[in-house]
mmCIF file of the N, C-alpha and C atoms, coordinates in Angstrom:
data_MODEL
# 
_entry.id   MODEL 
# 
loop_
_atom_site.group_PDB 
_atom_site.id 
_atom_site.type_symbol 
_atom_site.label_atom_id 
_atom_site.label_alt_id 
_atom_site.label_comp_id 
_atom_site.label_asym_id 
_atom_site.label_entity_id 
_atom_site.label_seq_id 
_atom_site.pdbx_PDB_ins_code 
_atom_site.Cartn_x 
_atom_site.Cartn_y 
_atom_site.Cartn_z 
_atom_site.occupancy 
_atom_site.B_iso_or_equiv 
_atom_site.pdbx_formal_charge 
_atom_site.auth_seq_id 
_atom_site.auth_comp_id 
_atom_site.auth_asym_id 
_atom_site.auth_atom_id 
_atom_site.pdbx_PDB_model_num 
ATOM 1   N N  . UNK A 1 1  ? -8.236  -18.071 39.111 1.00 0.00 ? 1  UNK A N  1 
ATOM 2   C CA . UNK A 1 1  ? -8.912  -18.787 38.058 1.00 0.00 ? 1  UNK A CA 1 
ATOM 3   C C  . UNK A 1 1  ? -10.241 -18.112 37.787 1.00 0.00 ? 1  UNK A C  1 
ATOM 4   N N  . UNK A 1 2  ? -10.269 -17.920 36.181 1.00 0.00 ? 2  UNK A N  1 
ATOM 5   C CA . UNK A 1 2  ? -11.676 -17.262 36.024 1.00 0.00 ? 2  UNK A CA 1 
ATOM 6   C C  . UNK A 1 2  ? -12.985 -18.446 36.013 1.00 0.00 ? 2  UNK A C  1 
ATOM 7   N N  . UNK A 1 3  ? -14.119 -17.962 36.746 1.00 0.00 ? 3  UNK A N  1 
ATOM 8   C CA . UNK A 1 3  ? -15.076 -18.611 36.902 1.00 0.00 ? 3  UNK A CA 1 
ATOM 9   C C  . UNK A 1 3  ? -15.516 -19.515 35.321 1.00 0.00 ? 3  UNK A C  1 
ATOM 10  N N  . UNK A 1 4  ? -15.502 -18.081 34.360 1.00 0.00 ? 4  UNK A N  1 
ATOM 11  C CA . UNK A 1 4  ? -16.057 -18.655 32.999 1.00 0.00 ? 4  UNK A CA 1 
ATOM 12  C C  . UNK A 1 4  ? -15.131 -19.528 32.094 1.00 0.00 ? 4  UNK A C  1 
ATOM 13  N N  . UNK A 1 5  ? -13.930 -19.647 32.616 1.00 0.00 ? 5  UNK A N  1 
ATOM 14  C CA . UNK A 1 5  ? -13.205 -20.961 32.035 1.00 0.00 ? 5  UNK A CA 1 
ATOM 15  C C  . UNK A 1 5  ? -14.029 -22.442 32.247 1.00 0.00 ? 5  UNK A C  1 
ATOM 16  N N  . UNK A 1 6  ? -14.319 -22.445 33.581 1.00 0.00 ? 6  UNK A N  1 
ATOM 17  C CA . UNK A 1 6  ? -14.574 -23.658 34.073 1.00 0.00 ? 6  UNK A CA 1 
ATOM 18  C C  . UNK A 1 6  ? -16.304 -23.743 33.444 1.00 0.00 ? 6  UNK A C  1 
ATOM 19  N N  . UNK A 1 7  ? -17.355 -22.775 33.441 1.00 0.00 ? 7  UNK A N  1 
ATOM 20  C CA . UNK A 1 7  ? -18.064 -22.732 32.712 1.00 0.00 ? 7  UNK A CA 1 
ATOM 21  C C  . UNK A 1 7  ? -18.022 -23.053 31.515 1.00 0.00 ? 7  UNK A C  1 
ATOM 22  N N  . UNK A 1 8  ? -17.283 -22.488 30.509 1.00 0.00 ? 8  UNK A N  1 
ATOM 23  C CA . UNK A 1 8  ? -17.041 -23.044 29.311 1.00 0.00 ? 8  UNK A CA 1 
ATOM 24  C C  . UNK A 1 8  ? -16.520 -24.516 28.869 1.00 0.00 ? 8  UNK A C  1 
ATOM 25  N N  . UNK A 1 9  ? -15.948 -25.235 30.008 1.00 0.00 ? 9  UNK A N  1 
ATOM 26  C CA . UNK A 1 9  ? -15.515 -26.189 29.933 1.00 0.00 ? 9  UNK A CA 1 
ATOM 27  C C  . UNK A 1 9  ? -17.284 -27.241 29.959 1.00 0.00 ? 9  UNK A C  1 
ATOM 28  N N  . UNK A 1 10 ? -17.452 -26.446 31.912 1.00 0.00 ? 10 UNK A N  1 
ATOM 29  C CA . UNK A 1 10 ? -19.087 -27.468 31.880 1.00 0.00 ? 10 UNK A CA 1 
ATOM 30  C C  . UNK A 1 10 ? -20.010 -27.763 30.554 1.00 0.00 ? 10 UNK A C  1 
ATOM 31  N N  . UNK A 1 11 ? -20.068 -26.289 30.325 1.00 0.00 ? 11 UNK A N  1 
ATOM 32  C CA . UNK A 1 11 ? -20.623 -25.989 28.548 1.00 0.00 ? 11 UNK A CA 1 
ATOM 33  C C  . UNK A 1 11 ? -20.244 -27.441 27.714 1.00 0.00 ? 11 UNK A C  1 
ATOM 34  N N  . UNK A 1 12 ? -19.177 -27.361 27.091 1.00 0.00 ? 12 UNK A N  1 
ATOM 35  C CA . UNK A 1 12 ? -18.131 -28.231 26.331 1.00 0.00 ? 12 UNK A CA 1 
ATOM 36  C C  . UNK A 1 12 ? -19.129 -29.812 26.768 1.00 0.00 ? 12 UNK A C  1 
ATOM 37  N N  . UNK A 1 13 ? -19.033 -29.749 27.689 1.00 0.00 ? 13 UNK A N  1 
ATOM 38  C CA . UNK A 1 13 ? -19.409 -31.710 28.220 1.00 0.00 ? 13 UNK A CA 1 
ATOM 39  C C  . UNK A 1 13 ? -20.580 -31.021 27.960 1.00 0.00 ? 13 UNK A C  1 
ATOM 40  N N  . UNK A 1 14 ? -21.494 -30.429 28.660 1.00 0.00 ? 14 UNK A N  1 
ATOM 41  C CA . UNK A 1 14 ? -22.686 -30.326 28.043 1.00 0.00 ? 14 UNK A CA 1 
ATOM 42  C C  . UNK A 1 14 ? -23.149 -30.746 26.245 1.00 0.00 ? 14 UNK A C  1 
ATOM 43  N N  . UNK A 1 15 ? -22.545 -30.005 25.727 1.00 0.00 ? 15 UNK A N  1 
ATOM 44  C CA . UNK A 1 15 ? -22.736 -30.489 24.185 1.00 0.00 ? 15 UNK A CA 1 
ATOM 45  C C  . UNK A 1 15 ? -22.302 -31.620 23.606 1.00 0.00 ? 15 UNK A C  1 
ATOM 46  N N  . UNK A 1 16 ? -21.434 -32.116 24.391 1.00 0.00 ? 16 UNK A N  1 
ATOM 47  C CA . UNK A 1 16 ? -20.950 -33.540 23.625 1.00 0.00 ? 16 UNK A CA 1 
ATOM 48  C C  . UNK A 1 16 ? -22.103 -34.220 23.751 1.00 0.00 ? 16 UNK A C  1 
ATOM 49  N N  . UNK A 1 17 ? -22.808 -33.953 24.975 1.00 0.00 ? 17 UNK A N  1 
ATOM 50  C CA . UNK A 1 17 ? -24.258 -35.055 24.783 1.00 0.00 ? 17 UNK A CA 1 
ATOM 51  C C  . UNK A 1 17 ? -25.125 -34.821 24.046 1.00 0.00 ? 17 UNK A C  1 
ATOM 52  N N  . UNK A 1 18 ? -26.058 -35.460 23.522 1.00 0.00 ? 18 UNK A N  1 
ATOM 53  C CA . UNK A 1 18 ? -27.204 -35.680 22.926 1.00 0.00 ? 18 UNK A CA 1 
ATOM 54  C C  . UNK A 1 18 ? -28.217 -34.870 24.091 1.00 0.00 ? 18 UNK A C  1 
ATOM 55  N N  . UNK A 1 19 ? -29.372 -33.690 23.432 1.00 0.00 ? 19 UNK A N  1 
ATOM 56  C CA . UNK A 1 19 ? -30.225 -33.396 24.592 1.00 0.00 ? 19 UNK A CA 1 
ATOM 57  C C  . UNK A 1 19 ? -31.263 -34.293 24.826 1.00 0.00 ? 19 UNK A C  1 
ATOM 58  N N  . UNK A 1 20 ? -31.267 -34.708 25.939 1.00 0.00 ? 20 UNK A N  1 
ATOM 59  C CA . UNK A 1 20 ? -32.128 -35.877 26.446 1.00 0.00 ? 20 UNK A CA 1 
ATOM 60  C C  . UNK A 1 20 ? -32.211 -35.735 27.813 1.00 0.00 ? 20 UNK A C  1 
ATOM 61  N N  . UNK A 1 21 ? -33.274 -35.022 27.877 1.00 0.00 ? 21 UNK A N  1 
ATOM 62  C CA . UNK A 1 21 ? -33.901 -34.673 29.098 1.00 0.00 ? 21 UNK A CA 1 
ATOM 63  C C  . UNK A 1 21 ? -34.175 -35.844 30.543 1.00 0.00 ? 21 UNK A C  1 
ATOM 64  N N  . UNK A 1 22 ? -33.972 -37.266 29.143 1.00 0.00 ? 22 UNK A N  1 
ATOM 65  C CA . UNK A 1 22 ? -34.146 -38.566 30.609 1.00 0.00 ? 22 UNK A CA 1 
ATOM 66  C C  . UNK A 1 22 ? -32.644 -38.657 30.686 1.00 0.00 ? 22 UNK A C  1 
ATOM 67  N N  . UNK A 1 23 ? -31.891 -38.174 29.908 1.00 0.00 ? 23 UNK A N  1 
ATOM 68  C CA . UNK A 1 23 ? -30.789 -38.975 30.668 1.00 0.00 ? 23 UNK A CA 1 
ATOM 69  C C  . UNK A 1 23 ? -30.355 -38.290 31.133 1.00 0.00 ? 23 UNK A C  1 
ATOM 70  N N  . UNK A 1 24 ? -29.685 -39.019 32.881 1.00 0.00 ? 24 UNK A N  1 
ATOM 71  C CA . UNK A 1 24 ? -28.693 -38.515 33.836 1.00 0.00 ? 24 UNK A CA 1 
ATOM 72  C C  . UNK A 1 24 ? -28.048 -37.718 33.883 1.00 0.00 ? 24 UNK A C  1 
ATOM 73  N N  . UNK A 1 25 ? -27.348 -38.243 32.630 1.00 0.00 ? 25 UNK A N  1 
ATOM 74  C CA . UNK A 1 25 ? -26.000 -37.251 32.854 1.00 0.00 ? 25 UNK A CA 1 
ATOM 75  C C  . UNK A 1 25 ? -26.291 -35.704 31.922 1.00 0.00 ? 25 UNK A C  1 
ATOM 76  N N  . UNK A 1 26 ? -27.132 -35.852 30.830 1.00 0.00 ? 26 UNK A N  1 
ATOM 77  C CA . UNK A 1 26 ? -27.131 -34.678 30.661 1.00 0.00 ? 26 UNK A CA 1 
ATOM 78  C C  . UNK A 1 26 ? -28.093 -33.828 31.253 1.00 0.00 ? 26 UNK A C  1 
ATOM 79  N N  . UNK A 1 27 ? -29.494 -34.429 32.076 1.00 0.00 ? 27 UNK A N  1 
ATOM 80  C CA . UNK A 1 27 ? -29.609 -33.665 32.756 1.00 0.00 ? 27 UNK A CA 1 
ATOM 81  C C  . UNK A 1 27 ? -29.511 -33.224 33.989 1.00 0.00 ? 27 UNK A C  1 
ATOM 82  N N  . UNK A 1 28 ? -27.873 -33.871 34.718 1.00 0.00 ? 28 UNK A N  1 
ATOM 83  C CA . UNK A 1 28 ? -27.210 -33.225 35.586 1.00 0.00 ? 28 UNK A CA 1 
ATOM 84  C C  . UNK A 1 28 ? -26.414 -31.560 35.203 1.00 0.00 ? 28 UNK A C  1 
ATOM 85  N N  . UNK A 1 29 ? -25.798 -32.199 34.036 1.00 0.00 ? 29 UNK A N  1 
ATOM 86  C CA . UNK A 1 29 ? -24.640 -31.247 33.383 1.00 0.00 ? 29 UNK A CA 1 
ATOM 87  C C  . UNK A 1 29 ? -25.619 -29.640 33.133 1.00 0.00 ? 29 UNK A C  1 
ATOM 88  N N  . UNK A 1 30 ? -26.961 -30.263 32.370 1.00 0.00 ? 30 UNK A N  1 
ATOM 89  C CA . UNK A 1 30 ? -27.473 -29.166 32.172 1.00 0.00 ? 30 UNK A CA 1 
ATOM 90  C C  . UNK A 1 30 ? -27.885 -28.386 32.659 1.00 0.00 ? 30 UNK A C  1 
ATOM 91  N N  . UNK A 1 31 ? -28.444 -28.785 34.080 1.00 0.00 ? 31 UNK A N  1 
ATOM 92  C CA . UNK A 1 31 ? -29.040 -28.209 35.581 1.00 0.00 ? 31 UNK A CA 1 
ATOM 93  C C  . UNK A 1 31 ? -27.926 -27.185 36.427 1.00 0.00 ? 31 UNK A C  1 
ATOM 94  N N  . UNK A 1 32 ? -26.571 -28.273 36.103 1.00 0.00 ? 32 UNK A N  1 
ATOM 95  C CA . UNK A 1 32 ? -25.773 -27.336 36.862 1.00 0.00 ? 32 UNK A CA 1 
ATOM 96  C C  . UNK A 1 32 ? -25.043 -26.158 36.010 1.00 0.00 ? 32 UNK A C  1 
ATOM 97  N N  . UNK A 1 33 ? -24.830 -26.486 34.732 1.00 0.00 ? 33 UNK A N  1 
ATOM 98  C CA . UNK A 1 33 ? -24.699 -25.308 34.161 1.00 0.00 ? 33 UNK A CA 1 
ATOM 99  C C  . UNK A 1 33 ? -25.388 -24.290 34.351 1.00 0.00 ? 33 UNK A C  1 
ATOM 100 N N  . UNK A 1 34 ? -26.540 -24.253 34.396 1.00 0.00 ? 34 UNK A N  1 
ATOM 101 C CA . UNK A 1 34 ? -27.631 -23.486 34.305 1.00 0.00 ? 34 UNK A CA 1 
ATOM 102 C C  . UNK A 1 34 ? -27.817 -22.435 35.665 1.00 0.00 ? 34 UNK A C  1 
ATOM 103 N N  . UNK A 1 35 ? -27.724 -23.396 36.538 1.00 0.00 ? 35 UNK A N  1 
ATOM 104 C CA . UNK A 1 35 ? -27.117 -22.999 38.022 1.00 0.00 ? 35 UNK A CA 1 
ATOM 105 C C  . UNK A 1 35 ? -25.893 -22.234 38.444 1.00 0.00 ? 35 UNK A C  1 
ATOM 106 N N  . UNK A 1 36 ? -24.665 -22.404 37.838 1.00 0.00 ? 36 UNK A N  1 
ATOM 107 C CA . UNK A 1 36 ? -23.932 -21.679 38.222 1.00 0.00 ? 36 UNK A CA 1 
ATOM 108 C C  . UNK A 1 36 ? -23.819 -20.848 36.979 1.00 0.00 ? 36 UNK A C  1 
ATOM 109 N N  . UNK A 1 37 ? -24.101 -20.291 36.052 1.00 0.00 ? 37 UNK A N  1 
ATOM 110 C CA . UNK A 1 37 ? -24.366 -19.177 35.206 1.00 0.00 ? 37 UNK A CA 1 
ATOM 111 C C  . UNK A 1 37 ? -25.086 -18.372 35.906 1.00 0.00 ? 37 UNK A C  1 
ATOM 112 N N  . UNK A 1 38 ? -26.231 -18.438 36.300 1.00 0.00 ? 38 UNK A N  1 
ATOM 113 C CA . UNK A 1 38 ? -27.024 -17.885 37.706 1.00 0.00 ? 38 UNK A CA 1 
ATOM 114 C C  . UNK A 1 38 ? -26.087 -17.537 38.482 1.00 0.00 ? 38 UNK A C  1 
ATOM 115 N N  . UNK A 1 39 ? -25.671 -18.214 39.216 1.00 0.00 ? 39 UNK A N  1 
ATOM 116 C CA . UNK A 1 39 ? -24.318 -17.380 40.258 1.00 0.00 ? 39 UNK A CA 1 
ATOM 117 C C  . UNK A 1 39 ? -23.271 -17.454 39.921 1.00 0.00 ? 39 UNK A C  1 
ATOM 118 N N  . UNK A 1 40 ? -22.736 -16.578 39.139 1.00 0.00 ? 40 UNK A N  1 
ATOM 119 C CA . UNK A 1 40 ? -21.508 -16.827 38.520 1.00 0.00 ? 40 UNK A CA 1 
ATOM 120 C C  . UNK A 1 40 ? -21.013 -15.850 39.883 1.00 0.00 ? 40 UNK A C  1 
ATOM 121 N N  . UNK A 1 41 ? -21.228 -14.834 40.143 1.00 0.00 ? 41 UNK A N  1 
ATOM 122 C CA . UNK A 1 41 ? -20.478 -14.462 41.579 1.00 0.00 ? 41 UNK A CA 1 
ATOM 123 C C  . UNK A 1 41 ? -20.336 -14.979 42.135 1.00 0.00 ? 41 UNK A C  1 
ATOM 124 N N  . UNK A 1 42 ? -21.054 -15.734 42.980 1.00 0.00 ? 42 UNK A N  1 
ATOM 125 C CA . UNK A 1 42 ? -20.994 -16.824 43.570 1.00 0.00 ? 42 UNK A CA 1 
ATOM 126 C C  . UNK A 1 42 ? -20.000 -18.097 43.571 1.00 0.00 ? 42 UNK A C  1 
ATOM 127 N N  . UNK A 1 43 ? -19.620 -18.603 42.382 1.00 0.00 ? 43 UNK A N  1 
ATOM 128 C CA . UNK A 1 43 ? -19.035 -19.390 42.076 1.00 0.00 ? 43 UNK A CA 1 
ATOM 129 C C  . UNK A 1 43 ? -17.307 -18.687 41.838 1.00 0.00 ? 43 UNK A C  1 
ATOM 130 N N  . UNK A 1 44 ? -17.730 -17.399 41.387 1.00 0.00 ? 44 UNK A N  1 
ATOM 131 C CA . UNK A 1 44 ? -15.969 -17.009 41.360 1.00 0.00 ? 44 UNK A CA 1 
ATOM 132 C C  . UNK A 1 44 ? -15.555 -16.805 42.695 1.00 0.00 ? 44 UNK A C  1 
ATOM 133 N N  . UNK A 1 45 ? -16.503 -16.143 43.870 1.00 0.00 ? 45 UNK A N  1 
ATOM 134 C CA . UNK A 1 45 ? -15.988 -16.397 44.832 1.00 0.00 ? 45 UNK A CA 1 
ATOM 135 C C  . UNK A 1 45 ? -14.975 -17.755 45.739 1.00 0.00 ? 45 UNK A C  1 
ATOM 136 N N  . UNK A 1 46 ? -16.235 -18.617 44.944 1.00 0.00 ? 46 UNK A N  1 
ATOM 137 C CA . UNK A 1 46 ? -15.801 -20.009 45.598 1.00 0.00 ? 46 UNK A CA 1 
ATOM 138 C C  . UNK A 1 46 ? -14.337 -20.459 45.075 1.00 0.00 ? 46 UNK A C  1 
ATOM 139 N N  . UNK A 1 47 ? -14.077 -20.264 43.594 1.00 0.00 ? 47 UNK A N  1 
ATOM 140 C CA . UNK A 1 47 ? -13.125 -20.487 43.037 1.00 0.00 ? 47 UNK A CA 1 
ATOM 141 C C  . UNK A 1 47 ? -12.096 -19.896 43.863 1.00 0.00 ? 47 UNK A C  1 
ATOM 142 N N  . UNK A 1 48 ? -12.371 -18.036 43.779 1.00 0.00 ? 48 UNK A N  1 
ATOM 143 C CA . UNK A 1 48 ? -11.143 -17.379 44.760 1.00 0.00 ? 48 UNK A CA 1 
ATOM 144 C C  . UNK A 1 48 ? -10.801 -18.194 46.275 1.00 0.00 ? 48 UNK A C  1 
ATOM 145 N N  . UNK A 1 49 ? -11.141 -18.418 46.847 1.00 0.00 ? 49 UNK A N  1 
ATOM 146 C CA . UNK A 1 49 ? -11.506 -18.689 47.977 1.00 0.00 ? 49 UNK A CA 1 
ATOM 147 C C  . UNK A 1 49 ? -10.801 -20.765 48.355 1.00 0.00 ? 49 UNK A C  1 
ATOM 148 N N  . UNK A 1 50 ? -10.974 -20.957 47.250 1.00 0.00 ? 50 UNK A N  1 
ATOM 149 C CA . UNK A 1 50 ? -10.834 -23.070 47.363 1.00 0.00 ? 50 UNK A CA 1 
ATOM 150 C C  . UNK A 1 50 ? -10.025 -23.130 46.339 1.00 0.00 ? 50 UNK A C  1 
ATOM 151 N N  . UNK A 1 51 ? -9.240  -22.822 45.012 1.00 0.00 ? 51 UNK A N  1 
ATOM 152 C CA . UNK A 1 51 ? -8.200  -22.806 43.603 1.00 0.00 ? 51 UNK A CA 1 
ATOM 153 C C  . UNK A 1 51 ? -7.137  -21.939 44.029 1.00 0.00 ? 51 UNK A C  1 
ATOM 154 N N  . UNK A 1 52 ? -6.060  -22.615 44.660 1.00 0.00 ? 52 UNK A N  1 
ATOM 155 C CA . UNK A 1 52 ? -4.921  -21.948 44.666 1.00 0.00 ? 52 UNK A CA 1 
ATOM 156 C C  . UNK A 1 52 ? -4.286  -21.587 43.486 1.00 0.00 ? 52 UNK A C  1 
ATOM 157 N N  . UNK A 1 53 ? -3.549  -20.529 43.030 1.00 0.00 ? 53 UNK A N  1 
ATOM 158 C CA . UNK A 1 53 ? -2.847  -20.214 42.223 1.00 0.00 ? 53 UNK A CA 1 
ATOM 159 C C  . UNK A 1 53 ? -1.956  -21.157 41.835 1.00 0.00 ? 53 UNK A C  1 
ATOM 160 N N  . UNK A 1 54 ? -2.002  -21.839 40.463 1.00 0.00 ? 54 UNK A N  1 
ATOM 161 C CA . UNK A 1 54 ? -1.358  -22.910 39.819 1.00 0.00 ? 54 UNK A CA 1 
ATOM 162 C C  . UNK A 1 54 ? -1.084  -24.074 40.324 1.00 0.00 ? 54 UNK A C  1 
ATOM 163 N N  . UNK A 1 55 ? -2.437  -24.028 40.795 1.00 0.00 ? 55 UNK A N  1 
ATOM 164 C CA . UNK A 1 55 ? -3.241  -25.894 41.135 1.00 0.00 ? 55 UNK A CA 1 
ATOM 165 C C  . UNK A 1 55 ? -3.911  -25.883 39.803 1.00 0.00 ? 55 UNK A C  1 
ATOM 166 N N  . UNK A 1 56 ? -4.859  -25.132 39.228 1.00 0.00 ? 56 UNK A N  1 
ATOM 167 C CA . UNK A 1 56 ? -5.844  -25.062 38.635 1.00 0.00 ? 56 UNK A CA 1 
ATOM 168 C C  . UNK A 1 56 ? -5.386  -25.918 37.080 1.00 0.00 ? 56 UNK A C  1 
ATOM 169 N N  . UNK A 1 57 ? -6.049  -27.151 36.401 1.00 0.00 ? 57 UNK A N  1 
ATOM 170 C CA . UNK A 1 57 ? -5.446  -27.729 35.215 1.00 0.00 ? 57 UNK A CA 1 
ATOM 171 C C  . UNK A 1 57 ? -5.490  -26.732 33.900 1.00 0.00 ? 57 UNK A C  1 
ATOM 172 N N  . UNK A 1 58 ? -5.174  -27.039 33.070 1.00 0.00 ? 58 UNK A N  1 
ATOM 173 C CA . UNK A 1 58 ? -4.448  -26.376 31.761 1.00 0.00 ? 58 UNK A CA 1 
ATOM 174 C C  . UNK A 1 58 ? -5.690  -26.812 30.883 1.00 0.00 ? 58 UNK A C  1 
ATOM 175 N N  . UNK A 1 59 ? -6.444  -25.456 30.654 1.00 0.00 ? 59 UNK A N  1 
ATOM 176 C CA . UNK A 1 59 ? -8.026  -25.910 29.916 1.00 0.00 ? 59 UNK A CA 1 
ATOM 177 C C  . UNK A 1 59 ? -7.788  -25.845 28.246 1.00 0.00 ? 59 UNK A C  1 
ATOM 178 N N  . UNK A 1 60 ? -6.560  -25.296 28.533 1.00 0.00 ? 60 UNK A N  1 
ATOM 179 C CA . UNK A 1 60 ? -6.567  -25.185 26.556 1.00 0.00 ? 60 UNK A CA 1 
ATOM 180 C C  . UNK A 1 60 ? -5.829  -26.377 25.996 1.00 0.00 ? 60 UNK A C  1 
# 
């Protein structure tokens, strides 16, 4: 599984919200986006490593 699927997805919920820095949820979504764009190595590792081959859901 590519890292930047699941990015693009975080992305996706990211924008459905309104930017509003007090609220929760978007500024969870936005923090962690932000965060794992920063380690996107990092995170594909993790993916390789914990996403078995066709566990992963159907993003399109």
């Amino acid at each position: 599984m590519k890292a930047e699927r699941v990015l693009a997805e975080l992305n996706r919920l990211r924008q459905d919200l309104d930017k509003d820095p007090s609220d929760p949820e978007w500024f969870t979504l936005h923090h962690v986006f932000c965060f794992v764009s920063y380690k996107m190595g990092d995170f594909q590792r993790y993916l390789d490593e914990n996403v078995k081959p066709g566990s992963e859901p159907d993003f399109d």
